[in-house]
Backbone as numpy.savetxt, mean C-alpha at the origin, in Angstrom:
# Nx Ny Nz CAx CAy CAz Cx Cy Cz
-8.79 -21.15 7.27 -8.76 -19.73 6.95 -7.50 -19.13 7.53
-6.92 -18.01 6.64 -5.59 -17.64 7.17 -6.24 -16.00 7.43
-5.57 -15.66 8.25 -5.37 -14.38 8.91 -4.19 -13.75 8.98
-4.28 -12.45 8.74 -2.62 -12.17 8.63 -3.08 -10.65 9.29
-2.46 -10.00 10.29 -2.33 -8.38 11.01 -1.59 -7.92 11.44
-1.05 -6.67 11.12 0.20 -6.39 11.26 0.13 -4.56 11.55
0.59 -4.19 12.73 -0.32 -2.79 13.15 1.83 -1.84 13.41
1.98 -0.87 12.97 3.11 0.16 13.24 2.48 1.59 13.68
3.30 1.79 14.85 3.56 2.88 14.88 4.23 3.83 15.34
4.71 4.77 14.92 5.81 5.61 14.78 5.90 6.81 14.81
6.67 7.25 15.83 6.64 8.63 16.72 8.01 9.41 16.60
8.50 10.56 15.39 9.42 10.83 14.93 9.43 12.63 15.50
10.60 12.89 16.19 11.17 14.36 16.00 12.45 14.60 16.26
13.01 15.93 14.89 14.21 16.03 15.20 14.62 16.90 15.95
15.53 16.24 17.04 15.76 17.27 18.33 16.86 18.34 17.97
17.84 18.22 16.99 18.54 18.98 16.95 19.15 19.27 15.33
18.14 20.07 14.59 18.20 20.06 13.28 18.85 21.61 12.57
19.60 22.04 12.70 20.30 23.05 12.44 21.33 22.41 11.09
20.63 23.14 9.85 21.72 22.53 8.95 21.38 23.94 7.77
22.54 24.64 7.50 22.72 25.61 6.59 21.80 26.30 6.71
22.21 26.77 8.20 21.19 27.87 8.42 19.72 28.06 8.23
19.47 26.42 8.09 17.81 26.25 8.66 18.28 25.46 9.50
16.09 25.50 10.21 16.39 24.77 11.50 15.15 24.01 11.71
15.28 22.88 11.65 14.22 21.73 11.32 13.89 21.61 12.97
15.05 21.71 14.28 14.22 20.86 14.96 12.48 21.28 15.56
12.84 19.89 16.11 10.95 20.10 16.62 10.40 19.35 15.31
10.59 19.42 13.85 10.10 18.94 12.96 9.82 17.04 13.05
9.24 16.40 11.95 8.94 15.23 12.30 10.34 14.66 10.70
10.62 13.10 10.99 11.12 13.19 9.91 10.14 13.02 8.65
10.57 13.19 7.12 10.20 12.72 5.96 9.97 11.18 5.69
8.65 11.07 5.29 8.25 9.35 5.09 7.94 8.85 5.83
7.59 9.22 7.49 7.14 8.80 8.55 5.68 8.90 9.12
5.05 8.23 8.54 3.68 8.38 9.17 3.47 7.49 10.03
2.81 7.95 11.28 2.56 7.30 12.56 1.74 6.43 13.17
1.05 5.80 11.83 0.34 5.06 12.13 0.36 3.79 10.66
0.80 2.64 10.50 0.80 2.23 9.53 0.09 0.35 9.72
-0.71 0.01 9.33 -1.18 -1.48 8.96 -1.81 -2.10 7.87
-1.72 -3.45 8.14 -2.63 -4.25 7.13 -3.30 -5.54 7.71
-4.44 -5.66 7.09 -4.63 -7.12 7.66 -5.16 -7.62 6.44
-5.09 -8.90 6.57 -5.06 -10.05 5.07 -6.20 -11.32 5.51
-6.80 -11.69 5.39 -7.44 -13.02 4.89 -7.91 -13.82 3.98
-7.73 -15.04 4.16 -7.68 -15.77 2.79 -7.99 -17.35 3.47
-8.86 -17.50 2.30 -9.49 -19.16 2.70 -9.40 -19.81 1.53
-9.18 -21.01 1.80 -9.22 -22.24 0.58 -10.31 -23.47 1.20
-10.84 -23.93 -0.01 -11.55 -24.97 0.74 -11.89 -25.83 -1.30
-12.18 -27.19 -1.06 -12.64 -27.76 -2.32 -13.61 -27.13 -2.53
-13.78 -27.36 -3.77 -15.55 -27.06 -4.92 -15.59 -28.25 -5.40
-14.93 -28.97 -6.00 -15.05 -30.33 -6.48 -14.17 -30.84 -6.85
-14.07 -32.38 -7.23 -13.52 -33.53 -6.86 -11.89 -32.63 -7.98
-11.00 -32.27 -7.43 -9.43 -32.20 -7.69 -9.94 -30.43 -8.07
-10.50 -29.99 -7.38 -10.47 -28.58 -7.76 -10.84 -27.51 -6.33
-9.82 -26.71 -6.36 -9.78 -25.97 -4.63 -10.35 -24.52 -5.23
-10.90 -23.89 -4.36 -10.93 -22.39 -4.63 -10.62 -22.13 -3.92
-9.83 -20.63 -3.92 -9.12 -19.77 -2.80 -9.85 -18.00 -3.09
-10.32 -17.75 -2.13 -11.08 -16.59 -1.49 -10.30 -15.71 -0.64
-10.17 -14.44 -1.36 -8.93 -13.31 -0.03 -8.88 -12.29 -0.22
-8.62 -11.50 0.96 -8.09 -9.89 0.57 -7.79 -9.38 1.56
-6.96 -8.06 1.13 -6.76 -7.52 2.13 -6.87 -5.76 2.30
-6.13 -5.13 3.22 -6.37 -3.73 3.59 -4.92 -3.10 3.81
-4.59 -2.02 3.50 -3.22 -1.77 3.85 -3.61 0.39 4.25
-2.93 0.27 5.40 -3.49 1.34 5.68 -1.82 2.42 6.13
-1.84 3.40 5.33 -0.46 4.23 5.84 -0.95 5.88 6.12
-0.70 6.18 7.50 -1.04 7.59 8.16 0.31 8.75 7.06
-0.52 9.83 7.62 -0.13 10.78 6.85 1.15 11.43 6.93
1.89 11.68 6.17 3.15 11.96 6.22 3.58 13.22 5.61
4.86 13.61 5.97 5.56 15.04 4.82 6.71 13.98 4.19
6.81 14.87 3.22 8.03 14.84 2.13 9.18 15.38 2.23
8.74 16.31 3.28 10.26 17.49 3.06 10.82 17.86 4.68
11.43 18.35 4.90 12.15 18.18 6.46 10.86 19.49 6.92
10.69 20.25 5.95 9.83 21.69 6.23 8.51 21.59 7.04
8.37 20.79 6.98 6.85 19.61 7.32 6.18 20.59 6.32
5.98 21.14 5.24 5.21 21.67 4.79 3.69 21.35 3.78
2.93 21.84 4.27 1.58 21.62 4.43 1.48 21.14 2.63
1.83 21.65 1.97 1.50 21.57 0.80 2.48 19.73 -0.05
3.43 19.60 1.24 4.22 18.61 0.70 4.52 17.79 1.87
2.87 17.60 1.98 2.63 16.23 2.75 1.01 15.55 2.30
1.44 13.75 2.25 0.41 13.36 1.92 -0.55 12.86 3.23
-1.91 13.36 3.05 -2.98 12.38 3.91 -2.85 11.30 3.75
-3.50 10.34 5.29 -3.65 8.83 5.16 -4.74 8.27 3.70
-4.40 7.08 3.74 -4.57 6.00 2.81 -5.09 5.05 3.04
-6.13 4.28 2.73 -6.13 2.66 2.70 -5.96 2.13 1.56
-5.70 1.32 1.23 -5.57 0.41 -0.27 -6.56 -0.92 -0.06
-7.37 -1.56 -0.84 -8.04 -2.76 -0.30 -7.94 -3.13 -1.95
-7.40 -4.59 -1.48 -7.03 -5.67 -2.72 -7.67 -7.02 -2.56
-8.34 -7.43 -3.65 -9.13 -9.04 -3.91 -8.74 -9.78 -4.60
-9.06 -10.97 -4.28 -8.19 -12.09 -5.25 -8.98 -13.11 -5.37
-9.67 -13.95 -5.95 -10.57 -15.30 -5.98 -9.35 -16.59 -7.52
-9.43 -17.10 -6.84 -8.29 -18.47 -7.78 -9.04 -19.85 -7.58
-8.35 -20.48 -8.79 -8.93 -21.60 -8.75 -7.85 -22.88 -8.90
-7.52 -23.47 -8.39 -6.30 -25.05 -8.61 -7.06 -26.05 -9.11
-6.47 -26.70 -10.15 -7.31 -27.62 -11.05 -6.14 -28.75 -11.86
-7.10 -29.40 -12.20 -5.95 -30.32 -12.98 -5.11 -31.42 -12.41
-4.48 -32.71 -13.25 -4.24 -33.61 -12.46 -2.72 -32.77 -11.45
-3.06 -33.81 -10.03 -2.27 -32.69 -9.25 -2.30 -31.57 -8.94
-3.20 -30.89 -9.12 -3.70 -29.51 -8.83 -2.60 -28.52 -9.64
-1.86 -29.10 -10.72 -1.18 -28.30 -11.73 -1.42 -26.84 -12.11
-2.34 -27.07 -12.38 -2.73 -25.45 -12.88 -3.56 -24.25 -12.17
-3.79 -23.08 -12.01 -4.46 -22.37 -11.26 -4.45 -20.91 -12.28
-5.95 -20.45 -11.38 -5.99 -19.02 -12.23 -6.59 -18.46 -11.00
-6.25 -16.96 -11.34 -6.10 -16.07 -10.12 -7.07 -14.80 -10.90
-8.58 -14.30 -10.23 -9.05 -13.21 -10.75 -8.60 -12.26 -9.82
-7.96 -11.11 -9.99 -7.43 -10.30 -8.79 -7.86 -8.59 -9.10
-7.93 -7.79 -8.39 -8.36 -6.53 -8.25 -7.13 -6.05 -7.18
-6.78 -5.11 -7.31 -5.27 -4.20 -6.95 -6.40 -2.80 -6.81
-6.17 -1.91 -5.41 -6.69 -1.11 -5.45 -8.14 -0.90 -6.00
-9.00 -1.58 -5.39 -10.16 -1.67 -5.26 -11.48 -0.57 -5.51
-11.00 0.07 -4.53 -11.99 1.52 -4.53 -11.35 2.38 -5.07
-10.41 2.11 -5.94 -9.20 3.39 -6.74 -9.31 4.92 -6.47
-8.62 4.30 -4.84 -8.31 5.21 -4.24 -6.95 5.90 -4.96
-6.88 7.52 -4.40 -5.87 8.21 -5.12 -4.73 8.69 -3.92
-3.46 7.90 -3.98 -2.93 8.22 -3.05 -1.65 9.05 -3.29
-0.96 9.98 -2.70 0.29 10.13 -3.20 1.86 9.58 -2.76
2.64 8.89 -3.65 3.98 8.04 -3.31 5.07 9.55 -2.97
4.76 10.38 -3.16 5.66 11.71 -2.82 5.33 13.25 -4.01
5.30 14.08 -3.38 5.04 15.46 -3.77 5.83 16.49 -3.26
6.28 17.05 -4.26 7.30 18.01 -4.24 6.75 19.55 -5.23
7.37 20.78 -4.65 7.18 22.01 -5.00 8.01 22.40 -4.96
7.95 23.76 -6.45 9.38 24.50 -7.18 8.83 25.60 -6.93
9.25 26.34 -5.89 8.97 27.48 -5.70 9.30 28.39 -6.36
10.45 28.05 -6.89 10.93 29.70 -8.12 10.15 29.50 -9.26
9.39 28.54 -9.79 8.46 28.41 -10.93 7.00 28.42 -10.75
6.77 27.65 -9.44 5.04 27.80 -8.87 4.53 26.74 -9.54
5.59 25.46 -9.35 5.08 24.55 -9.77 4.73 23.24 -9.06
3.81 22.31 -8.69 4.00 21.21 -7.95 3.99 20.26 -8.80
4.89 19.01 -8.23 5.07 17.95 -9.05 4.54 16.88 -7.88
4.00 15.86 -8.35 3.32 14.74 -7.78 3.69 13.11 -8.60
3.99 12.52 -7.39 4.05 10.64 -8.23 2.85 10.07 -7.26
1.73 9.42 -7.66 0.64 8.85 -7.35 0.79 7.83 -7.62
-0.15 7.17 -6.47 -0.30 5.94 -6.62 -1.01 4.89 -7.70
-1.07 3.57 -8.04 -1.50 2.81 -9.19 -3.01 3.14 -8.75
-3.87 3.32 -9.76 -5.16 3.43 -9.94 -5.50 1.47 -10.06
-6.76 2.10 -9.60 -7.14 0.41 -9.58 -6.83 -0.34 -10.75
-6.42 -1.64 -10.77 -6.10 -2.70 -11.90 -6.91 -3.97 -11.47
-7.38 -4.64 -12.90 -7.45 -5.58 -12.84 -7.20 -6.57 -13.59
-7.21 -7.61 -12.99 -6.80 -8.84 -13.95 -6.58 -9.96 -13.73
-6.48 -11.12 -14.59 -5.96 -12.72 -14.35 -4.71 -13.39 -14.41
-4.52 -14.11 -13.65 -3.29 -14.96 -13.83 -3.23 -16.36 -14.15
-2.97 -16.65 -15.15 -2.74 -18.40 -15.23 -1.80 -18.67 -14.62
-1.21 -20.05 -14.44 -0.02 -20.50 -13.94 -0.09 -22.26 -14.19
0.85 -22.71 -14.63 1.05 -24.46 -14.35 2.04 -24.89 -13.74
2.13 -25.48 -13.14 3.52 -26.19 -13.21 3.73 -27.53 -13.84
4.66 -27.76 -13.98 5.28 -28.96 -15.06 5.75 -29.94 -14.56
């Protein structure tokens, strides 16, 4: 069985932010959330005679962040987890071939990749994250 964990975190302020007559400091930077991990496991073991299955998934977790130097409330995203599955199978002479049933975003969760606001229009614009997917993969080699 493989194990994989991997833990960040990150403690951002700008001490001296004076730029065109704004003044950020004290602010945190943009894209920095202070707490970021994942952990992964995954097992292989036979099912039968020239055929392996592989069993896994994982968690990916990113704390909450702003978008804009403003730290502003409206253009910053809350934390996230993402949790992804995968079950495969290796088969064939040489273990040639394999298929992969996989799930991406699991609990299709809704996260945001960045959000931005037009204040002279009163408009917000948002890029979100992939909604859950699923699907298979073949593969051979030759």
């Amino acid at each position: 069985m493989g194990l994989d964990a991997n833990l960040g975190v990150l403690q951002t302020q700008i001490l001296d932010g004076q730029i065109e007559g704004s003044n950020y400091t004290g602010k945190e930077l943009t894209n920095s959330p202070k707490l970021t991990g994942t952990l992964a496991a995954r097992r292989q073991f036979p099912l039968a005679a020239g055929v392996d299955m592989t069993v896994g998934g994982d968690v990916s977790y990113r704390g909450s962040r702003y978008f804009t130097l403003e730290n502003d409330a409206l253009q910053r995203a809350d934390g996230y987890a993402v949790y992804n599955a995968q079950f495969g199978l290796r088969f064939g002479a040489q273990q040639r071939y394999s298929t992969q049933l996989w799930v991406k975003n699991a609990t299709n969760a809704l996260y945001y990749l960045n959000r931005s606001s037009f204040v002279n229009s009163g408009t917000m614009q948002a890029l979100i994250g992939d909604p859950r997917t699923v699907g298979i993969t073949f593969s051979a080699s030759l």
